[in-house]
C-alpha positions in Angstrom: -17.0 -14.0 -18.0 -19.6 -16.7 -16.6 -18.7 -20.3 -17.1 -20.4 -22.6 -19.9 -22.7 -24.2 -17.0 -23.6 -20.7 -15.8 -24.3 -19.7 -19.7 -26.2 -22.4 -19.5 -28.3 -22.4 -16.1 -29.4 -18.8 -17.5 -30.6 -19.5 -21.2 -32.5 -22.5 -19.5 -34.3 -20.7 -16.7 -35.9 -19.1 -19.4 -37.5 -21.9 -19.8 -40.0 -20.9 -17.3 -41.8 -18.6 -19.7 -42.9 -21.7 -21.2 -43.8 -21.7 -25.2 -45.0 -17.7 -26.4 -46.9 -17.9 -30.0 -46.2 -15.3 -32.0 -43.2 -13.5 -34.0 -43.1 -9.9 -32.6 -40.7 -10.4 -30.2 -38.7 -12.8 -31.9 -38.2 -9.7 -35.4 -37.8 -7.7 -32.3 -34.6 -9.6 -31.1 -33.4 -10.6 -35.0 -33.7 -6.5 -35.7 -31.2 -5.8 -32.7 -29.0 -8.7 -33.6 -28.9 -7.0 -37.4 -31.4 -9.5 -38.9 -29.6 -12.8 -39.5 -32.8 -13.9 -40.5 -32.7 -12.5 -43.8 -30.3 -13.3 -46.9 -31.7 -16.5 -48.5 -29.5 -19.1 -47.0 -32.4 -21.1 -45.6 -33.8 -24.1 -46.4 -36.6 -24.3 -43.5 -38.2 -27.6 -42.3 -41.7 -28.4 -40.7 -43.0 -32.0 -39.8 -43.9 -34.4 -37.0 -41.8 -36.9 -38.1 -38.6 -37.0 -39.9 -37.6 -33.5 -40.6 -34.5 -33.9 -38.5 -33.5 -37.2 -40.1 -33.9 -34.8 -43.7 -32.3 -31.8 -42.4 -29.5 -33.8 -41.3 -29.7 -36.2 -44.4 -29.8 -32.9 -46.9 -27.3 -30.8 -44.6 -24.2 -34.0 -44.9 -24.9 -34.0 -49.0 -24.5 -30.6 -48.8 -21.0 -30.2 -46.9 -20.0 -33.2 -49.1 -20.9 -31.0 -52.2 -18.2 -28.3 -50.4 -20.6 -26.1 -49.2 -19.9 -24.8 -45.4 -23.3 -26.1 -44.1 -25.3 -25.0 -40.8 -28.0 -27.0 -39.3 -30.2 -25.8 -36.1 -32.3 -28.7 -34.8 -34.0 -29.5 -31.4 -34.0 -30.9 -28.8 -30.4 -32.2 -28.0 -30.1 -35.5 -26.7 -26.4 -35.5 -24.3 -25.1 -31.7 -25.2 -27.1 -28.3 -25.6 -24.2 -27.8 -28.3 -25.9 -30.4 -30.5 -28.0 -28.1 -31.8 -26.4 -26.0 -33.3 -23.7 -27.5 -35.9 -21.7 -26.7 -38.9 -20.4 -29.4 -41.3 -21.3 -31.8 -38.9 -19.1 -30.0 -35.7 -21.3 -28.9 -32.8 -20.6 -25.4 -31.8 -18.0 -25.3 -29.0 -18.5 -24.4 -25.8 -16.4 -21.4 -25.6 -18.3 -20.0 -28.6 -21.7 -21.1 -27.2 -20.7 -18.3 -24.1 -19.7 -15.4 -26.5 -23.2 -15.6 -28.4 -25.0 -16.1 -25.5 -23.3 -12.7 -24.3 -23.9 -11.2 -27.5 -28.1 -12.3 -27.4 -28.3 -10.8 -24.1 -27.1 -7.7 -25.1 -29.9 -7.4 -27.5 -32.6 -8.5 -25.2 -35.6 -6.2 -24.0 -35.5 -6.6 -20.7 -39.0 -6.0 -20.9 -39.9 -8.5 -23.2 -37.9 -11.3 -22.2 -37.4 -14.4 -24.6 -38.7 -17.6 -24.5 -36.0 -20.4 -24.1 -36.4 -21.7 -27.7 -36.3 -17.9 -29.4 -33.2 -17.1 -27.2 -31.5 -20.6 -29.1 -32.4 -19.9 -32.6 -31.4 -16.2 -31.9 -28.2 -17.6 -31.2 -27.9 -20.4 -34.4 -28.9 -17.4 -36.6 -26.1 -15.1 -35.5 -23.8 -17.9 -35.2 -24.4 -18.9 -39.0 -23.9 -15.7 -39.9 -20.5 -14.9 -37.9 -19.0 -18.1 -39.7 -20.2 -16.7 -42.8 -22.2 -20.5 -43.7 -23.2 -20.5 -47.6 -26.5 -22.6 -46.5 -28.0 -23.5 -43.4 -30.7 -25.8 -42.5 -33.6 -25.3 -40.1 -35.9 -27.4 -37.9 -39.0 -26.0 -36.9 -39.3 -26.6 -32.8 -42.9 -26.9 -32.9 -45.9 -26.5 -35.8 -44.7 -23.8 -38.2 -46.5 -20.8 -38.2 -46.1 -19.3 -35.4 -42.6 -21.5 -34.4 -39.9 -18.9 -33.5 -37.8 -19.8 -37.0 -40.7 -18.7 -39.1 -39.0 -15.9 -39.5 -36.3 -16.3 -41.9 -36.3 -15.6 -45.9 -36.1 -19.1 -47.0 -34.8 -20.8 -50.4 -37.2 -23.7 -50.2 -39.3 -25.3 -47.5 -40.3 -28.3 -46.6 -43.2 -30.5 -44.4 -42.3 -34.1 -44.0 -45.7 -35.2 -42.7 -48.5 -34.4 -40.2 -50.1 -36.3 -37.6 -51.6 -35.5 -34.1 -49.1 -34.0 -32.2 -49.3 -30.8 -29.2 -52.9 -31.1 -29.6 -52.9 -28.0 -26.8 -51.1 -25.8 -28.9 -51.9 -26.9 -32.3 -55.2 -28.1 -32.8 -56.9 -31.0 -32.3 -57.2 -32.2 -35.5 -55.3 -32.9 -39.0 -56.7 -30.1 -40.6 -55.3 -27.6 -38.0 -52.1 -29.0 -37.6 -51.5 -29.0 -40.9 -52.7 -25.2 -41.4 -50.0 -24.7 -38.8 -47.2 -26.3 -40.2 -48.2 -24.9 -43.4 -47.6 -21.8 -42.4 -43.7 -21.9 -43.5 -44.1 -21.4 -46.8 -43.4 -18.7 -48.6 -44.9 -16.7 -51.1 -43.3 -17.8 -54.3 -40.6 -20.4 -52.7 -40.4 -24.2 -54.1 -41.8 -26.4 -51.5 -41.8 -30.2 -50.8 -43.8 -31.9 -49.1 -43.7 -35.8 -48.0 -46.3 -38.4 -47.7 -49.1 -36.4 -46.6 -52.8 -37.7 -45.9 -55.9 -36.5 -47.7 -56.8 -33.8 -45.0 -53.2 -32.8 -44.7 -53.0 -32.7 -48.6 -55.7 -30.3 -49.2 -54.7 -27.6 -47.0 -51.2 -27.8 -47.4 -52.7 -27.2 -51.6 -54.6 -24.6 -50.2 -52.3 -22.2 -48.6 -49.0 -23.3 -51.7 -52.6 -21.8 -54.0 -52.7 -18.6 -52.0 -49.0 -18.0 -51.7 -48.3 -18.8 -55.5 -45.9 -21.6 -54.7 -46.2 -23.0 -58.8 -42.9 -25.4 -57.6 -44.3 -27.6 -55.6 -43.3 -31.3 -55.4 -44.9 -34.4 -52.9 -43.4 -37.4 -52.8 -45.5 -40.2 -54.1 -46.4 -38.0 -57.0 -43.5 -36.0 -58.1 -40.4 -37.8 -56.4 -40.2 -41.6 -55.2 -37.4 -43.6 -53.5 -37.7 -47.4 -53.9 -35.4 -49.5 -52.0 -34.2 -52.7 -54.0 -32.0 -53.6 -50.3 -32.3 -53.9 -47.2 -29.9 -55.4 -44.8 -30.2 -57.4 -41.4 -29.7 -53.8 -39.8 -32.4 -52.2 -42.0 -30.3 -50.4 -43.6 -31.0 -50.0 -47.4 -29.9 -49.1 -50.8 -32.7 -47.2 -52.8 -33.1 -45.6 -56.1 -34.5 -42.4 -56.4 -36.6 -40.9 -59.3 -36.8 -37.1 -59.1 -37.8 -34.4 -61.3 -34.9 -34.4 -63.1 -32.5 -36.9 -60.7 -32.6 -40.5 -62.0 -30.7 -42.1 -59.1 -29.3 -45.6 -57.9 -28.0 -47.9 -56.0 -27.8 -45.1 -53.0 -26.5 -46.6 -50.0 -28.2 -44.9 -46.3 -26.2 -44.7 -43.5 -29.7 -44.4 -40.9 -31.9 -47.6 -40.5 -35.3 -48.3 -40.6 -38.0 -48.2 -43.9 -39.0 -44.8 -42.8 -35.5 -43.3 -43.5 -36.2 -44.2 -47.5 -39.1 -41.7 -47.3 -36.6 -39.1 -45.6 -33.7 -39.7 -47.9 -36.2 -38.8 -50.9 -37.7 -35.4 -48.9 -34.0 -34.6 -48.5 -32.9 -35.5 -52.0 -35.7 -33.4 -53.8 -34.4 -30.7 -52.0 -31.4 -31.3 -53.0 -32.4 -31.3 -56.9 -33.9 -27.9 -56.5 -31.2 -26.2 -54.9 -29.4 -27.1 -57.8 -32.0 -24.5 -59.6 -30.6 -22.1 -57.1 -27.3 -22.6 -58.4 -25.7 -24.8 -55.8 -23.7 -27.8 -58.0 -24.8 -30.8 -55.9 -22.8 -34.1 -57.5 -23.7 -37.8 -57.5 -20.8 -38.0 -55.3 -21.6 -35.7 -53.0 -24.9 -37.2 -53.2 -23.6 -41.0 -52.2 -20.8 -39.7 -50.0 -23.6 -37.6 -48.1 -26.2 -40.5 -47.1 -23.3 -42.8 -46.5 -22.3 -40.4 -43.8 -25.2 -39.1 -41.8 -25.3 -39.4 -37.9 -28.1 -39.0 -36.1 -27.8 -40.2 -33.0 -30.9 -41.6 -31.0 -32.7 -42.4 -33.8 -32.2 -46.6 -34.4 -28.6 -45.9 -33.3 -26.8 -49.4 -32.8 -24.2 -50.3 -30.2 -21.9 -53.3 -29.4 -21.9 -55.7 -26.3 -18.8 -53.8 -25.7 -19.8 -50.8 -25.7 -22.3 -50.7 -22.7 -19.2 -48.7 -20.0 -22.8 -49.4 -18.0 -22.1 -53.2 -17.5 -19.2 -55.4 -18.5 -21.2 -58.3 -18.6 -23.6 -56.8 -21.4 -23.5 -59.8 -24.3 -26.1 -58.5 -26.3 -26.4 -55.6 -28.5 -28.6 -52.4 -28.3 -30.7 -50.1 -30.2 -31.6 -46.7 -29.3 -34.9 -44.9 -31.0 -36.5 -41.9 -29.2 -39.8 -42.9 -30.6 -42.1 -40.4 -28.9 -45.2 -40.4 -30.6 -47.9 -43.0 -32.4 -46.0 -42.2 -35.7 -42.6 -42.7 -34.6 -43.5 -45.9 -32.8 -45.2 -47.3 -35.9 -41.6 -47.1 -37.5 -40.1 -48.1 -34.7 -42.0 -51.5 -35.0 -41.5 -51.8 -38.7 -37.4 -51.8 -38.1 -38.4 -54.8 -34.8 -40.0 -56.7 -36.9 -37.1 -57.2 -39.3 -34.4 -56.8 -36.7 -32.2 -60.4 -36.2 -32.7 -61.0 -32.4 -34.1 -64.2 -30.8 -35.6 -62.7 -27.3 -36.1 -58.8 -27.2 -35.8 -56.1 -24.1 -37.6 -53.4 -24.3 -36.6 -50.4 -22.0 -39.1 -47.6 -21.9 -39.4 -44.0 -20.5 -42.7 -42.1 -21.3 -43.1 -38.6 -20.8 -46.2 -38.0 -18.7 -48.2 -35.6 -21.0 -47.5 -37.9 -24.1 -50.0 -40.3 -25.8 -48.6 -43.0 -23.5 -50.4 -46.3 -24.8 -50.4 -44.9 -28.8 -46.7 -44.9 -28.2 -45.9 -48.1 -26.4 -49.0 -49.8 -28.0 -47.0 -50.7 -31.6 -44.0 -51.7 -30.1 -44.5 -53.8 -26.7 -46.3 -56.5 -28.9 -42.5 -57.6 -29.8 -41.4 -57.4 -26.8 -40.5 -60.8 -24.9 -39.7 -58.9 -21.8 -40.6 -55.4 -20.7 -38.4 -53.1 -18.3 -40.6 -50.1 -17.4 -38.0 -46.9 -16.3 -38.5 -43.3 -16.1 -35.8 -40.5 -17.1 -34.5 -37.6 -15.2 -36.4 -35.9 -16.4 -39.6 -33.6 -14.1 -41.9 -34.3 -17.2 -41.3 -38.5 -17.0 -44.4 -40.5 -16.2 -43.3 -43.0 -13.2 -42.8 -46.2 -14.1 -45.8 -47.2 -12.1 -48.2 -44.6 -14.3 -47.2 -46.7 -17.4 -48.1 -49.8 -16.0 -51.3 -48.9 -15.1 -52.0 -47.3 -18.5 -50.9 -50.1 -20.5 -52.8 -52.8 -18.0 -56.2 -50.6 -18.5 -55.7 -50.6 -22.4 -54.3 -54.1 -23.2 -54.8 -56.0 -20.4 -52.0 -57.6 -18.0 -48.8 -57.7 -19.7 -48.3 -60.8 -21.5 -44.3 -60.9 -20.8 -42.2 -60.5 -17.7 -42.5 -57.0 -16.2 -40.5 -55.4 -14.4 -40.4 -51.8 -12.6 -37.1 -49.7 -12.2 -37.2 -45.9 -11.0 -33.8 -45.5 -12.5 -33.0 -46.0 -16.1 -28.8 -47.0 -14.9 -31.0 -49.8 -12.6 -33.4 -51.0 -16.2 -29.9 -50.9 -18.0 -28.0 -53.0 -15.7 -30.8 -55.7 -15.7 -31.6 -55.7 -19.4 -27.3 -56.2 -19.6 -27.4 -59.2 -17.2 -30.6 -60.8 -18.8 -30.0 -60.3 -22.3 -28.2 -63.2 -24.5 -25.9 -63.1 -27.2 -28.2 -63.5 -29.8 -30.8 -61.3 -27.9 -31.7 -57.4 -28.6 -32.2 -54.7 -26.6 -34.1 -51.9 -27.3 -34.3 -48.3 -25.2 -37.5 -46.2 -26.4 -40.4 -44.3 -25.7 -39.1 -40.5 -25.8 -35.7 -38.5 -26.9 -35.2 -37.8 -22.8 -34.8 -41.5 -22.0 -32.5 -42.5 -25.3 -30.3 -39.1 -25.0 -29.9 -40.0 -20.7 -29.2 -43.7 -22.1 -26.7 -42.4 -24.5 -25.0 -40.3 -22.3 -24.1 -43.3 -20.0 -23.3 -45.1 -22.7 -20.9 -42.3 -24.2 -19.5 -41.5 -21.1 -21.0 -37.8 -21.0 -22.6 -36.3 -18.0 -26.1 -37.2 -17.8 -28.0 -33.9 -18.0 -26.2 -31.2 -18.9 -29.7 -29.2 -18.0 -32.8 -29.5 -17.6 
């Protein structure tokens, strides 16, 4: 029997087909495995931003409501078992080898799978084997052609769209959004979050031709309006659904944009309730109070840098990764209690570097410029040279570290007391920063 690393090693190293679009081989693989894909369990998730803060949101209220809950999401941050989790456990490693084994059984070994179909192959069979009673899916990329379009869902969802894999989805709103829209169902509920005009319409379009008549946005159907917000950004909202009337309800993730996912992940709630899941208010509380989501405005202590002893301040990790997430990212900065901030940030190289760093550098006081381990990660040098030619000079002390260990020790030796810093700028740099700070090996693979 091959060793978790060697389980691993393999399922990566089919990461050199790169992305395939299309389902043929993926219902090819699901029909050997005994189509896992199919029995209704599946609330199915599409979005640039946010869907794994709701799939995570709506998958805790869910094993708080009793019900044995799956969730497949991408990527990992420290451990490839991160993905795939029930009631909040990661699979263990043991069992990620004995699906592996059972996947490869199935495989054509003339029509080898991509990297990301031989995953969800696995979180589909997995869910099934433990017999979940709902699971909840992230797309990996756009929707239509993603390798979990192929599951019978209960309800779907689209949390927003902006410009994102422009190569592979379109270069413009309109095209991304046909892609993502391409989850629903005919005849399954839908919700969708704040959408834009462009967005809107075809989104409308393609719930017209399937004969989605349940169909709820947020804005217009459902609302969450927070009457608190803390010195974390953490906040109480109340939440006015179709039928919910909500309040007081305490989130355990920070930053204003988590109001907007709490309500994507609430509505869905409400409508499983149609499907005959009993979702109470105290599952409902008890659920938001105790997401994780690690990576995403995830706070630590002065003491709990195992990178420096002599760190005094405290830090923030947010993968931030594109214009959208950054935007948020600099809404929860410029509420955050700090008197000087550090900014640590890791760009991958094929990333919309200066619509990234552009919303957030502006409150930086000093800048620490650090690549990942990562082959993707733009040097340190590259992101220098793109912010200079965009905004001019920086304005705050600079400074260039090939190592992210190297930008954390100096940020930990700078930073006062009553300072902040911050690691951003793409889910490889925070998950490699919150593997030192965990204690976890640093890449588990590539």
């Amino acid at each position: 029997m091959p060793s978790y690393p060697e389980i691993l090693t393999k399922i990566f190293d089919l990461q050199k087909f790169g992305m395939k679009f299309g389902l043929d081989s993926m219902v090819q693989l699901l029909t050997n495995l005994g189509q896992p894909n199919l029995g209704g369990i599946y609330v199915h998730l599409a979005g640039t931003n946010g869907k794994g803060s709701t799939a995570v949101t709506l998958a805790s209220i869910l094993t708080k409501a009793g019900y044995k809950t799956g969730l497949y999401t991408s990527p990992h941050l420290v451990t490839f078992r991160e993905r795939i989790q029930i009631d909040s456990m990661a699979i263990t490693e043991s069992e990620v080898a004995d699906l592996a084994q059972e996947v490869w059984k199935a495989v054509d070994v003339e029509r080898l799978p991509t990297f990301f179909e031989f995953v969800t192959a696995m979180a589909l069979i997995y869910f099934r084997r433990c017999q979940v009673d709902i699971a909840v899916i992230e797309c990996g990329l756009g929707g239509r052609l993603d390798s979990t379009n192929v599951l019978t869902p209960l309800l779907t969802a689209i949390t927003n769209v902006s410009l994102e894999h422009t190569e592979y989805l379109g270069n413009t709103i309109a095209q991304i959004a046909w892609e993502k829209s391409g989850i629903i169902k005919e005849g399954v509920p839908f919700v969708g979050g704040r959408l834009n005009p462009e967005a809107l319409k075809v989104v409308e379009n393609t719930l017209a031709e399937k004969k989605v008549s349940q169909c709820f946005f947020l804005g217009r159907d459902f609302v969450s309006i927070s009457v608190d917000t803390d010195k974390n950004a953490r906040q109480t909202i109340d939440y006015r659904g179709p039928k919910w009337r909500l309040n007081n309800l305490r989130l355990a993730l920070s930053g204003p944009h988590q109001a907007d996912n709490a309500a994507i992940a609430l509505c869905l709630a409400e409508l499983l309730t149609d499907k005959g899941f009993d979702v109470p208010l105290s599952a409902v509380e008890a659920g938001l109070a105790a997401v994780v989501w690690p990576g995403r405005a995830e706070s630590f202590k002065p003491g709990e840098w195992p990178i420096s002893r002599t760190a005094k301040a405290p830090l923030l990790l947010d993968g931030a990764h594109n214009p959208d997430g950054a935007i948020a990212l600099s809404q929860l900065l410029s509420k955050a209690s700090r008197k000087r901030l550090h900014l640590i940030l890791g760009v991958m190289a094929d990333k919309d570097i200066t619509g990234v760093l552009g919303p957030i550098i502006a409150h930086a006081d000093r800048l620490y410029l650090t690549r990942p381990v990562y082959a993707r990660a733009a040097s340190p040098e590259l992101l220098l040279e793109r912010l200079t030619a965009v905004f001019g000079p920086p304005l705050v002390e600079t400074t260039l570290y090939q190592s992210l260990p190297d930008a954390l020790g100096a940020a930990a030796e700078a930073a006062e007391a009553d300072d902040l810093v911050v690691v951003s700028g793409s889910l490889f740099t925070v998950g490699e920063a919150r593997a030192y700070l965990t204690g976890a090996p640093v890449v588990e693979s590539n």
